[in-house]
Structure formats: C-alpha cells, structure tokens
MIPAFI-398601 format. One record per residue (C-alpha): y, z, x; residue number from 1; residue in one letter. Coordinates in Angstrom, 2 decimals. Layout:
N
        y        z        x  num  residuo
        Y        Z        X  NUM        a
...
//
This chain:
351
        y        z        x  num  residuo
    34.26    26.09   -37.40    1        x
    33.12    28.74   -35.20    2        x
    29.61    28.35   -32.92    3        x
    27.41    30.13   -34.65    4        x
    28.56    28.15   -38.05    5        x
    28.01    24.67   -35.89    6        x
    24.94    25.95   -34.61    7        x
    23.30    26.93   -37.58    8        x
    24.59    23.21   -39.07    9        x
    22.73    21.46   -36.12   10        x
    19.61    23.80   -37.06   11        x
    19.80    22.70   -40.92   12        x
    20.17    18.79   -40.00   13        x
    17.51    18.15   -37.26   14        x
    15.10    20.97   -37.52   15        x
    15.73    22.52   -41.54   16        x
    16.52    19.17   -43.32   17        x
    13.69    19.09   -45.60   18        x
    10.56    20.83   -46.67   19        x
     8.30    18.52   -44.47   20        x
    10.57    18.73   -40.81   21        x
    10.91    22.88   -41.64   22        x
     7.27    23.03   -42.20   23        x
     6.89    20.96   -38.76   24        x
     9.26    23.14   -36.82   25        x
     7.77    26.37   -38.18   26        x
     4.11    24.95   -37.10   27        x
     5.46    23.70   -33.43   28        x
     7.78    26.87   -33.00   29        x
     4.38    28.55   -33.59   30        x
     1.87    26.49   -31.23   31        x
     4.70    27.02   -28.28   32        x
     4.77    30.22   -28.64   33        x
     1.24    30.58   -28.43   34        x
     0.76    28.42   -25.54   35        x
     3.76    30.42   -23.73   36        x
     2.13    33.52   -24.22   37        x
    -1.13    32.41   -23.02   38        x
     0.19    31.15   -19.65   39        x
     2.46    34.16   -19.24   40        x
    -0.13    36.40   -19.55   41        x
    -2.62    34.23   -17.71   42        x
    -0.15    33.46   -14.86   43        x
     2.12    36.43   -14.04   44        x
     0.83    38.86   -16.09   45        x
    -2.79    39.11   -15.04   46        x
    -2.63    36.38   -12.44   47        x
    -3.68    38.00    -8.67   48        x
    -0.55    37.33    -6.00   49        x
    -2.27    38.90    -3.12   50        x
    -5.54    38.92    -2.03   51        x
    -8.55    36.54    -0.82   52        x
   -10.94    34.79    -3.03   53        x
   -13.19    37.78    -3.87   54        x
   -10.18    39.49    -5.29   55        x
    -9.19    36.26    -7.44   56        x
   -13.14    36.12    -8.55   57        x
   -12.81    39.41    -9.86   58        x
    -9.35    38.76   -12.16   59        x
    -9.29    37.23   -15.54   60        x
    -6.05    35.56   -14.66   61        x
    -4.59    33.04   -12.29   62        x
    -5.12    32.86    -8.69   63        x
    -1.44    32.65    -7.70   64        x
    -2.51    33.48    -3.98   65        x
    -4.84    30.30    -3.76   66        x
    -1.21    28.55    -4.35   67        x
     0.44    30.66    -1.59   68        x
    -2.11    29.65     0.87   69        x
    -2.64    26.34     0.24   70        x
     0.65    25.06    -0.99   71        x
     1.68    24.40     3.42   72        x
    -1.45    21.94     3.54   73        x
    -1.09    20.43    -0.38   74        x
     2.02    19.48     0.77   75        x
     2.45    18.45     4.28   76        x
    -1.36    17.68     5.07   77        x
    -2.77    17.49     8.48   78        x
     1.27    17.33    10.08   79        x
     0.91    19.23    12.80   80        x
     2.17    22.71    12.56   81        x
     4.62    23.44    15.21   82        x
     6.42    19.96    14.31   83        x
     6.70    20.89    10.49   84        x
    10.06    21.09    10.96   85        x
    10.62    17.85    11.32   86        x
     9.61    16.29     7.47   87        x
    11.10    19.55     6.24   88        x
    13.86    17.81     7.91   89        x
    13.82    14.23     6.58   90        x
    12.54    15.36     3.15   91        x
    16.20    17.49     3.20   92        x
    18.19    14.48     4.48   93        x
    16.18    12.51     1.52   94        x
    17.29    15.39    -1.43   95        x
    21.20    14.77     0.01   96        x
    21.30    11.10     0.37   97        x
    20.18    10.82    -3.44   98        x
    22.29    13.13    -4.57   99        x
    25.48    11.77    -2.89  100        x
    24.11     8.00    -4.02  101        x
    23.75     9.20    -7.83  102        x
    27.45     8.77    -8.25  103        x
    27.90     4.44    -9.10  104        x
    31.31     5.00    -7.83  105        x
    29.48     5.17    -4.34  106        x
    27.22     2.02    -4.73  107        x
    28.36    -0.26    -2.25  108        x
    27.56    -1.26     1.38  109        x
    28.65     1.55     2.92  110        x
    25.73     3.37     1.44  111        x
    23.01     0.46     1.58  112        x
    24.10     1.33     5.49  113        x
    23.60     5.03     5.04  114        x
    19.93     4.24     3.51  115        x
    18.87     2.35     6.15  116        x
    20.28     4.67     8.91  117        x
    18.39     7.55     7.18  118        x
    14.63     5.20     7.06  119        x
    15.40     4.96    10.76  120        x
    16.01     8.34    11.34  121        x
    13.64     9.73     9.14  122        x
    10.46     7.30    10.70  123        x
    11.80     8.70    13.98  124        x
    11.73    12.08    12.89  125        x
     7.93    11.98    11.56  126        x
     6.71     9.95    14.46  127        x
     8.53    11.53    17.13  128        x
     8.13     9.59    20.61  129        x
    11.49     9.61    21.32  130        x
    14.46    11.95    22.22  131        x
    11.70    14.59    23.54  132        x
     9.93    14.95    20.13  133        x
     5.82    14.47    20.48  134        x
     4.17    11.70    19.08  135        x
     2.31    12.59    15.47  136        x
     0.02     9.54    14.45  137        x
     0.42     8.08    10.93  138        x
    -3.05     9.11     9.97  139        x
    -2.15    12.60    10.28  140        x
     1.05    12.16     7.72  141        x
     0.44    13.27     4.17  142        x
     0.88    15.31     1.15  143        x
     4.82    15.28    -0.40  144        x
     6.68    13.56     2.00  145        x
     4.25    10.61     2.35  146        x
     4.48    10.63    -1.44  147        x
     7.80    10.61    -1.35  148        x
     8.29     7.73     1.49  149        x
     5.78     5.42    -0.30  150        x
     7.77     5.63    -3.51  151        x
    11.32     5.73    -2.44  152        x
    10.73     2.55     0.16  153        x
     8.43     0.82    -2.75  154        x
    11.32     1.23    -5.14  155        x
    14.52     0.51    -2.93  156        x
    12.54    -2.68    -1.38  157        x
    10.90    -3.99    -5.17  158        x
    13.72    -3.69    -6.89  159        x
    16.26    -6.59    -5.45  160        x
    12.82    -8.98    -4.81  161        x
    11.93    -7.96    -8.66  162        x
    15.64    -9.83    -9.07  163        x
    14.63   -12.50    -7.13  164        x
    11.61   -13.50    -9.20  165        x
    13.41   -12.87   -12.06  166        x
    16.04   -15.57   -11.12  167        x
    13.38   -18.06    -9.78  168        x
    11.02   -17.64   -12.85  169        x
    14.30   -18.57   -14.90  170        x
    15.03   -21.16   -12.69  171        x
    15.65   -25.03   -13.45  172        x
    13.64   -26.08   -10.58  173        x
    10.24   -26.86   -11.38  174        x
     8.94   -25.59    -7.41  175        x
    10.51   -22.82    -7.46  176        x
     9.98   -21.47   -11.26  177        x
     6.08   -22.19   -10.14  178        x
     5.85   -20.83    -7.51  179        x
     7.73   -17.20    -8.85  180        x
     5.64   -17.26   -12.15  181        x
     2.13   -17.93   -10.22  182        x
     3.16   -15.10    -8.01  183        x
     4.17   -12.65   -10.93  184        x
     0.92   -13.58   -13.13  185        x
    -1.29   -13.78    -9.78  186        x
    -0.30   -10.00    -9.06  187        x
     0.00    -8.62   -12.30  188        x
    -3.28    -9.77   -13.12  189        x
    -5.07    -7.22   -10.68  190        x
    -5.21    -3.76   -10.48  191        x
    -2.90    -1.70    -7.54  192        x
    -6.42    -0.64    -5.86  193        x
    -7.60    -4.22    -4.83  194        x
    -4.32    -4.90    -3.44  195        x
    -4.74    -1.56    -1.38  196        x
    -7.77    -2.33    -0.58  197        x
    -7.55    -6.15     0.56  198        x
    -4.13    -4.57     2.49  199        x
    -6.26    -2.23     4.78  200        x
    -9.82    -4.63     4.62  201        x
    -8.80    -8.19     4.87  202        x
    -5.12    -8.51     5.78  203        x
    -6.22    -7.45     9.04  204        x
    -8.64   -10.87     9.33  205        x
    -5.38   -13.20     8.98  206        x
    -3.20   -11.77    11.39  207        x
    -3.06   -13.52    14.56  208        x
    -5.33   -11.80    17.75  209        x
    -3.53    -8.90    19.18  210        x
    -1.21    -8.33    16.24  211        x
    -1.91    -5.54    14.50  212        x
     0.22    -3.55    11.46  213        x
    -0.47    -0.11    11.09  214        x
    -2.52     1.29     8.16  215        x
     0.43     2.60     6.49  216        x
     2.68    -0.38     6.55  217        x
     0.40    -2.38     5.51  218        x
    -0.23    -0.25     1.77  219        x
     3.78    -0.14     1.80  220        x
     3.22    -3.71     1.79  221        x
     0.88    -4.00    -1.09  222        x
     3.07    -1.34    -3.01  223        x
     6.11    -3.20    -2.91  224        x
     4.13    -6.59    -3.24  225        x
     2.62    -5.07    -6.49  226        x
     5.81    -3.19    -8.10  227        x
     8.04    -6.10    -7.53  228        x
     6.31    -8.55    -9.94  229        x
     6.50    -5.69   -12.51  230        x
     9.75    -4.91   -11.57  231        x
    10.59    -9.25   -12.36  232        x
     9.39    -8.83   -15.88  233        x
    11.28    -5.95   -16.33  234        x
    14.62    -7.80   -14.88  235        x
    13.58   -10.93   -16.91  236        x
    13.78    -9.42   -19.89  237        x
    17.53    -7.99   -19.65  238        x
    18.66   -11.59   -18.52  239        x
    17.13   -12.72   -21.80  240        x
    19.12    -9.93   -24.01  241        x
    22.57   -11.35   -22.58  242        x
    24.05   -13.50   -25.04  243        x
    24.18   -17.51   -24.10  244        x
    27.89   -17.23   -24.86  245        x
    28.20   -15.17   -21.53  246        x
    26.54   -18.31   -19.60  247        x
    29.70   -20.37   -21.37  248        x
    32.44   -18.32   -20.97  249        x
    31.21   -18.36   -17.25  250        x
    30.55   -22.38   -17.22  251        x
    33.84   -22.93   -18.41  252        x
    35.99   -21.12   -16.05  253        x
    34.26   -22.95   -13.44  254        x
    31.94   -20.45   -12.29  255        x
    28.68   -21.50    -9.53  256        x
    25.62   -20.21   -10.24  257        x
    25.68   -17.59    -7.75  258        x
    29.38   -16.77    -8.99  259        x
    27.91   -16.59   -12.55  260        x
    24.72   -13.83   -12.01  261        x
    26.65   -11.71    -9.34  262        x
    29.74   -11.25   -11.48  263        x
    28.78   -11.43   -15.23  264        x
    25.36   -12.28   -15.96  265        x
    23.24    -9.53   -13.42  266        x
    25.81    -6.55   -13.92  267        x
    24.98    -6.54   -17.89  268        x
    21.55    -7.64   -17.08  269        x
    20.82    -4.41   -15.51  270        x
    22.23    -1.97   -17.71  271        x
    20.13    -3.20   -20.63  272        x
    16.97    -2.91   -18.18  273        x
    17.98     0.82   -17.17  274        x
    15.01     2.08   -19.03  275        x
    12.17    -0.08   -18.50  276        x
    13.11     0.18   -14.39  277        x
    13.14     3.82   -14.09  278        x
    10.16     4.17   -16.30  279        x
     8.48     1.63   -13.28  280        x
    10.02     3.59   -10.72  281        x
     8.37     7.00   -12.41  282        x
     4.91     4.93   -12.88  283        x
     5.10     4.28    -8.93  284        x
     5.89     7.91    -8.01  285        x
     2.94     8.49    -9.84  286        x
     0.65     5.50    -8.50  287        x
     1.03     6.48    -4.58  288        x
    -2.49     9.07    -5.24  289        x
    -4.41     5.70    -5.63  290        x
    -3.67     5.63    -1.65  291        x
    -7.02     7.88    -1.19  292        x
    -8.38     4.79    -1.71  293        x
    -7.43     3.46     1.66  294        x
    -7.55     7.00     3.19  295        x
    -4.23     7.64     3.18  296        x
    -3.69    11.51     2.53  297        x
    -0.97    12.11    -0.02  298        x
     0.10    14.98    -2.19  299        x
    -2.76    14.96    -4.89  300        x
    -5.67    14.44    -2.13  301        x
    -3.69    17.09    -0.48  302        x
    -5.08    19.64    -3.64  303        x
    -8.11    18.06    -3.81  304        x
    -8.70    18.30    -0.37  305        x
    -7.68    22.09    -1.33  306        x
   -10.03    23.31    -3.81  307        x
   -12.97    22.09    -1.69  308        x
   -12.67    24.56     0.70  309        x
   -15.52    26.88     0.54  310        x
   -13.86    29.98     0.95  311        x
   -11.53    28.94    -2.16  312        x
   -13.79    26.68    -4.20  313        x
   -13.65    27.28    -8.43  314        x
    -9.90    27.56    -8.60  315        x
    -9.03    23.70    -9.43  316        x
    -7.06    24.20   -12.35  317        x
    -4.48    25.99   -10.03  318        x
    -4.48    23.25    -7.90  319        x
    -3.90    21.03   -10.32  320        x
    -1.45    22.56   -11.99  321        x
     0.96    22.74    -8.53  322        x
     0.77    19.41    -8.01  323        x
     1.38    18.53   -11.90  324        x
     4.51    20.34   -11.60  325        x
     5.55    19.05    -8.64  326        x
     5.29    15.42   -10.51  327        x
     6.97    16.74   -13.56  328        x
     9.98    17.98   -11.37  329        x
    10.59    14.85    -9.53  330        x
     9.49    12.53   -12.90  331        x
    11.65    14.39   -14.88  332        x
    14.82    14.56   -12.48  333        x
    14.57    10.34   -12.56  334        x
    14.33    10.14   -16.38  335        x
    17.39    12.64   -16.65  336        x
    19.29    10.42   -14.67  337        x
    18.34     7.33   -16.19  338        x
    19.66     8.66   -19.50  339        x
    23.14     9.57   -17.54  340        x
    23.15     6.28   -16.61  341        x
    22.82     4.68   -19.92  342        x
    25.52     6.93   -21.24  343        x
    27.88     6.06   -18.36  344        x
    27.09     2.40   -18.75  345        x
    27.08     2.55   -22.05  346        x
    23.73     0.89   -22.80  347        x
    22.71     3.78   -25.00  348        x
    23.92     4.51   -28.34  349        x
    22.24     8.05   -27.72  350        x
    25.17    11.10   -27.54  351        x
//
C-alpha cells in the first residue's frame, strides 16, 4: 500500500466514516478556514509593522509594531537594561537543562545536582552582588523569567512533598494520616490569592524581630505550599490504581515499607498519575499572574502594564494575544511531553 492509498484510508476512517463525522469535518474544515483567513489578513496582511500609534490608528489591521516595542518590557519588566543579559542568560541555561533532563535515562542524582547548581547560578545571575555583577532588587524582576522561576521552583519543590502527603494521608498512623489530610483539606479549601496574600500581609507578623524573608520567597512559599496538597491528591490517586496484589508480592519477599514504595509501589504509582501531574504543573504555569495580587510583576501584568501606556492605549487585543501565545507555547510543549511520557512508560494505550 502506497502513501497516498494509506492516507486517503486514515481520511475515510477518522474524518469520512459516516454521514454525520463528514458533515462535521466539512463544517470545521470550513470555520478554520475562515478564522485563518481572518487573522492572516488582519495580522500580516493589513497589520502595520512600522510606525507609532497614529500610524496603527489609521490601519484596519493589527498593530504588529505595538508588539515590537513592547514585547522587551512584557517580558523582562522593570530589569534593568544594561543587565538584560543576564536572565537572557539563565532563561537559556533553563531551555538546556530541560531539554537534556527530558530524556528518563538521565533521571538520577547527577541531575537533581545539576538543578540545584543551575537555581544557584541562575539567583546569582538575576541578583548580581557578586563576581562584579550590580545588585538588581527583587522588586524590579518580572515578566517571563519570573514566570518561569515561580513555576519551575513551585513544580520541582511540590512535587516530592505532594508524595509525601500522599504517603502520610495513606498512612497507618492515626497522627500522622491527621495531620497530612487536615493539611491537604485546610489548603485546598482556599483559593491561591489568600494564601498570596496572608504570605506577603501576615507571615511577616510571626516571624521573629529582625528576621525578615523577602517578598518573593515568601509567594514561592505559598505557591509550593498550595500546589503540593493538589499535587497529594493527584499522587493519592495513582497509589490507589495499583493493584493490592503488588503490596503482597512485595510483603512476601520480605520487603520494608520504604523498600516496598521506592521499588514497586511509587514507580507504577507515577506513571498512572502522568496526566493529572502535568495538567497541575500547566494549571501553575498559568496561576503565577495571580502574583499582581501581591505586586509581584510577571509576564501578564507585564502586557497589562503595556496597553496602559498613553501613547499606545486601544491596542489590548495585541497584547493579549502575545502573551496568550507565549502560554500556549510553553503549555503546549509540557502536554506534548507528557503524552511521550505515557507512551514511553507505557501508561497510555494511545499510538
């Protein structure tokens, strides 16, 4: 069969099979069309690439220059300009330690060593200090790469105490199963912005005199305080899909509790939970704007902050539509993976 006879056999079974799914494809081939058009012409075709405001006020299209002059401060913020150079920097280190860790031949300690040379680094590179570089206060950090550092930190440091909780809420003993479960309910039960705002408000009150945590550590706190008890759930559920048998076969080769989760329960555990854990990790990429709330100045308050500029104001929707795609990119890269990882793993049934 040659590929124009399997193509057109794919086409017949998932798109042509009947009259309803070709009457469906016909009317969706259609609509994205439509839509395509629309932006193309809205975008490239009549959109205005050069020019000031007046000249965008003038054009039916997009204002593709508003993008090119904002998209510096949308994503960096207030970092100061002759230093921008240096999250350029640790955003690149960040793009080349993931992709060297997305291989699960790699995941051992050597890299949880790597990862916690490049935090190091990468704080020292941002807040300067040392080695000659100036010092660039927190407050003035913002846009992608304090999107990105909120997230990535929130999801390395959640995930293993989201393991944690699982274990103890599963646990035999009665202190310990209380306190993880009154924990887990106690945090799920409130919304991310009160923890936010009770991080940068009234943690503060119960620290002792003269110790003081800085803005930002403090709503990395909360973040990984908040995801964690989600991420628990999520755990708790794949340690409930492996079969009791497993917990027998382990018992009777004389397997310890810790012996038992490290080597057979946890490893099928977390395949089953692939899913439901990168679909938390995408929902915290996307939760790190609720920071405004505290002040903090991150990649969506970074447009917002854009399109209220009065020598720019009326072109939101351009705005908007960086930053969405921004999201999408980085969303979209995590749920491809998480699908490679299901078909590695074999957790999917999906070819």
């Amino acid at each position: 069969m040659n590929q124009n006879q399997s193509m057109q056999k794919w086409l017949k079974k998932n798109l042509f099979s009947s009259y309803i799914n070709s009457f469906l494809t016909v009317v969706i081939l259609f609509l994205l069309s439509y839509f395509s058009y629309q932006f193309i012409d809205w975008f490239f075709i009549k959109g205005v690439w050069r020019g000031d405001s007046s000249v965008c006020m003038q054009s039916e299209g997009a204002c593709v220059s508003f993008i090119i002059n904002k998209a510096r401060f949308i994503i960096f913020g207030f970092y100061p300009d002759e230093s921008l150079w240096r999250p350029i920097t640790a955003m690149g280190l960040l793009f080349a330690l993931v992709f060297y860790s997305k291989e699960p031949k790699r995941w051992n300690k050597r890299i949880l060593y790597q990862w916690l040379a490049f935090f190091f680094w990468a704080y020292l590179l941002m807040k300067g200090g040392m080695l000659g570089l100036s010092t660039v206060d927190s407050s003035k950090w913002g846009g992608l790469p304090l999107t990105l550092m909120l997230s990535v930190i929130g999801i390395g440091a959640s995930y293993p105490i989201g393991i944690i909780l699982a274990l103890g809420r599963r646990s035999k003993m009665p202190l310990i199963k209380s306190l993880c479960v009154g924990y887990i309910e106690l945090i799920r039960g409130v919304p991310m912005i009160s923890l936010l705002f009770m991080s940068s408000v009234m943690f503060p009150l119960f620290l002792p005199e003269g110790v003081q945590l800085n803005k930002l550590v403090r709503a990395q706190i909360a973040i990984i305080m908040f995801v964690s008890a989600y991420m628990a759930e999520v755990v708790r559920g794949g340690l409930q899909a492996v079969d009791q048998g497993q917990y027998e076969a382990a018992e009777s080769l004389g397997l310890n509790y810790y012996q038992t989760m490290r080597y057979i329960i946890l490893p099928q555990a977390l395949k089953i939970v692939i899913p439901p854990s990168v679909n938390t990790a995408i929902g915290l990429f996307k939760d790190t704007s609720l920071v405004v709330i505290i002040a903090l100045f991150d990649l969506l308050s970074g447009a917002k902050a854009s399109v209220q500029d009065s020598e720019w104001l009326g072109f939101s929707v351009e705005a908007y539509l960086f930053v969405a795609a921004i999201y999408f990119i980085f969303c979209f890269a995590m749920g491809k993976y998480s699908r490679r990882l299901e078909y590695e793993f074999n957790t999917s049934r999906e070819r």
